[in-house]
N, C-alpha and C positions, 0 to 999 in steps of 0.2 A: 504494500500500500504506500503508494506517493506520502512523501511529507505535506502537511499543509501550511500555508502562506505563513499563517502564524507562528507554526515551527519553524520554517526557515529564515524569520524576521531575527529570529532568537538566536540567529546561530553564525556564526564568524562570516565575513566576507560580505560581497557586494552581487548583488542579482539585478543580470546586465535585462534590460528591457528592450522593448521592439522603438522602432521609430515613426519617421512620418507617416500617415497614412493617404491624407487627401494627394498630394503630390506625385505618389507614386501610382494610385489609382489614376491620373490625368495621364499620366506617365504611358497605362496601359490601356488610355482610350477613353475614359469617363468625360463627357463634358463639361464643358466648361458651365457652371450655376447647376449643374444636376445635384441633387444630395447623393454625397456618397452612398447612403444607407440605403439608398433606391437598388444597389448592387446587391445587396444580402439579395434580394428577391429576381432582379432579372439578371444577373451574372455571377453568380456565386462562387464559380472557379476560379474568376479573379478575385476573389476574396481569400478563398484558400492559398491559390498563391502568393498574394501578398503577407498573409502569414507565414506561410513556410517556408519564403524565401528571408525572412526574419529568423527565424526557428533555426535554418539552414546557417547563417550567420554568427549562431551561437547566443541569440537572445533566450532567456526563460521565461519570458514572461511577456504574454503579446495580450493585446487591447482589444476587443470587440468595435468592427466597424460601428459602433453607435454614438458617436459625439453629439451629433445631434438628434437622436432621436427620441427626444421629447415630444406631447403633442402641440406643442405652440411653435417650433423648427420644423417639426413636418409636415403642418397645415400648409405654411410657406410654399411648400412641393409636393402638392396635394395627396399627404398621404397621411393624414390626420386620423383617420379611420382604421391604420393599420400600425400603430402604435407598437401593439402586442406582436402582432405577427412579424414585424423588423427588428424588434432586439430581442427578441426569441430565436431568428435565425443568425442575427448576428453572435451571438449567444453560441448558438450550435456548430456554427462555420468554423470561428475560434475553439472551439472545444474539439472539431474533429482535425483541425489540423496540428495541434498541440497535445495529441491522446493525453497519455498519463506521465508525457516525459516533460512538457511545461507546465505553466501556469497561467489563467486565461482572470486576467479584470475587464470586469462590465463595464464598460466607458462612459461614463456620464460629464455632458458639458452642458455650459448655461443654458441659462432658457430663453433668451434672446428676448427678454422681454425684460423692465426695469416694474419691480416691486415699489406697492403706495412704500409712501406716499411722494415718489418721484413719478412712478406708473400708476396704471389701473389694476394689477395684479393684485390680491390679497396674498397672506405668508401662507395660508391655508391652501389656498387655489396653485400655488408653487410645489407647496408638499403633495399635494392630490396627484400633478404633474409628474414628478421626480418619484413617488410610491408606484404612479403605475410601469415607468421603462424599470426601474429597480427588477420590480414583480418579474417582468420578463428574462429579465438577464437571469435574474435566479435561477428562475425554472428551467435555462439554458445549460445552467450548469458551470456557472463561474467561480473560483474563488476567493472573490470579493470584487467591490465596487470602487471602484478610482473616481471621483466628482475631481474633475481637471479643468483647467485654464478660466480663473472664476476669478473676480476683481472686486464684488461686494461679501461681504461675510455677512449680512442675512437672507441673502441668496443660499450663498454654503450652509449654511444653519438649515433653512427649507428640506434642502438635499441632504443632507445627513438626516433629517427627520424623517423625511422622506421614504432611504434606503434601511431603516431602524424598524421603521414600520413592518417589513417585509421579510429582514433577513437579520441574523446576528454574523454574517460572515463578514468579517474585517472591512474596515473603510478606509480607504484612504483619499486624500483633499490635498491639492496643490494648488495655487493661486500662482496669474500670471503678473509679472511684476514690469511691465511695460512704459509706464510714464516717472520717467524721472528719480526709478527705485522704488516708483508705487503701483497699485493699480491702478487701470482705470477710473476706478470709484473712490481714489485715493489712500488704499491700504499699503501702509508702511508692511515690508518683512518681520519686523517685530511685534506691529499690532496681530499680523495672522498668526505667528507662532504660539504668543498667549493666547488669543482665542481658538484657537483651531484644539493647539491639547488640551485646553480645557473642555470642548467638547467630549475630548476622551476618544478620540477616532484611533486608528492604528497607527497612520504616517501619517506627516504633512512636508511638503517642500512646496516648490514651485516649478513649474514649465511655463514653455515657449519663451517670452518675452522678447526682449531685442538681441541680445548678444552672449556670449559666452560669460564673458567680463562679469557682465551687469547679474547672470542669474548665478555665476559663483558667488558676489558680494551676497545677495539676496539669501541664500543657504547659509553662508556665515555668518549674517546677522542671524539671521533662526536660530542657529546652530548657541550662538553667543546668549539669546533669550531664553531659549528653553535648552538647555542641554542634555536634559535625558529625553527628549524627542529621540522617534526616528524617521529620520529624513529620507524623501527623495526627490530626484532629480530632471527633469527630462526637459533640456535645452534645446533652440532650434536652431538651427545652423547657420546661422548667422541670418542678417537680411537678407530679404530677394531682391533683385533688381530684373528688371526685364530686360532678354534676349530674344527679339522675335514676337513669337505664339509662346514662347517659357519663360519661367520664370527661373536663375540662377543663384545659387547659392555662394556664398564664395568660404564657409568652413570647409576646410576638407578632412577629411577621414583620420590625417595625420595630429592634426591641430584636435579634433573633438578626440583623440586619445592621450592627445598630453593632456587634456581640460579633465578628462576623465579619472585620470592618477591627482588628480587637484580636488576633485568632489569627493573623492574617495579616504583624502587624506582629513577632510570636516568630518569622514564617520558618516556620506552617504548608503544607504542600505540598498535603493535600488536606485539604477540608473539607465536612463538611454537618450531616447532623442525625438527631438518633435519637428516643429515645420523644417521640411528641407535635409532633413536627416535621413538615409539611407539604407538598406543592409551592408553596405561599405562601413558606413561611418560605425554601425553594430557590430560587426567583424573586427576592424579597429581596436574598440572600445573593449569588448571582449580580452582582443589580445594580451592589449594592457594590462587588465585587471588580474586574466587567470590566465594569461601565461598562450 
């Protein structure tokens, strides 16, 4: 029997994670403004493969295509109605290509929508939201839920209630730290780390953001506020700029593996990579770590 998430949180070393998804799905044909999560259902081998060419890179741990699949993101791309039936397959697609030799988190990101009293959203009408893509992932068969790339913390708060309602498997919260070393909604790295563990969730770090730089500071001040946190990591590879019909990255593979022996060195517990990152840059990153 597989260890579970919680046991291997517990136990020495660093569990290298998958990386970009959107990117790489465009990569293999997805268009442009489609939701990715429209693929769980009308292409699904490029979903596998986009896992297991992660998996194949020596990642442990891959994300379910469902960032957005909430129902106020999927309404967007008319598929509001199928909620349950997208991150249930997203759920399953990650589980069958990860058998029993990785680790599979249900992906949850914001709800694209601004909570009263900045929005019309109530906190209740967020958690109803985020309880039911949770529900799904569960039933997929994940080992826990990742609520990633989040800039307000009563949003996060929603979603952790949200995913609490449905499941006791492990939570983890990472906020994206984008303006200025804050969030968007203006959360310092030190206000998330007191609030985030005080929620009592499993992890908390941060992804995406701007830069290597900026989301290593962002974990060291975490690191500095809460110090028996455990952290993770998942940076984008630098900014894009456009080449063309693409978008370019200029991290390379080399560069996110010294970055990598640096996040590792604050006492990251999982680590990979977000916009613009790679199975290269995972391979890498990998090497680094374990050799």
């Amino acid at each position: 029997m597989k260890a579970t998430l919680r046991e291997l949180l517990s136990r020495p070393g660093v569990l290298i994670a998958d990386g970009a998804t959107g990117t790489l799905l465009q990569q293999a044909g997805l268009p442009r403004g489609m939701a990715p999560e429209r693929w769980n259902l009308e292409n699904p081998e490029a979903i596998l493969a986009l896992h297991r060419s992660y998996l194949d890179a020596g990642a442990q741990i891959v994300l379910t295509n469902s960032f957005g699949g909430n129902r106020y993101r999927l309404a967007g791309h008319g598929l509001a109605d199928q909620v349950h039936k997208v991150n249930l397959r997203a759920a399953q697609l990650a589980r069958q290509a990860a058998g029993t030799d990785a680790l599979v988190l249900g992906d949850v990101g914001p709800s694209g929508q601004l909570l009263a009293p900045l929005g019309s959203l109530s906190f209740e009408e967020v958690v109803a939201a985020f309880s039911e893509q949770a529900a799904a992932l569960v039933e997929g068969d994940v080992d826990g839920i990742l609520i990633e790339t989040m800039s307000d913390l009563e949003e996060v708060k929603a979603a952790v209630t949200g995913a609490r309602q449905v499941t006791d498997l492990p939570v983890l919260v990472t906020m994206s730290f984008d303006t200025h070393g804050r969030t968007m909604m203006g959360v310092t790295p030190v206000q998330a780390a007191h609030t985030l563990w005080e929620l009592g969730v499993d992890v908390i770090g941060a992804n995406c953001g701007r830069s290597l730089p900026e989301n290593l500071e962002a974990v060291r001040a975490m690191r500095e506020a809460e110090p028996g946190a455990t952290l993770m990591a998942k940076p984008n590879a630098g900014l894009p700029r456009g080449e063309g019909d693409t978008l370019q990255y200029d991290v390379t593979p080399e560069i996110m593996a010294d970055y990598a022996l640096r996040f590792a060195a604050l006492g990251v517990k999982i680590l990979g990579g977000c916009c613009g990152s790679t199975p290269e840059h995972i391979r890498a990153i990998a090497r680094a770590l374990h050799g």
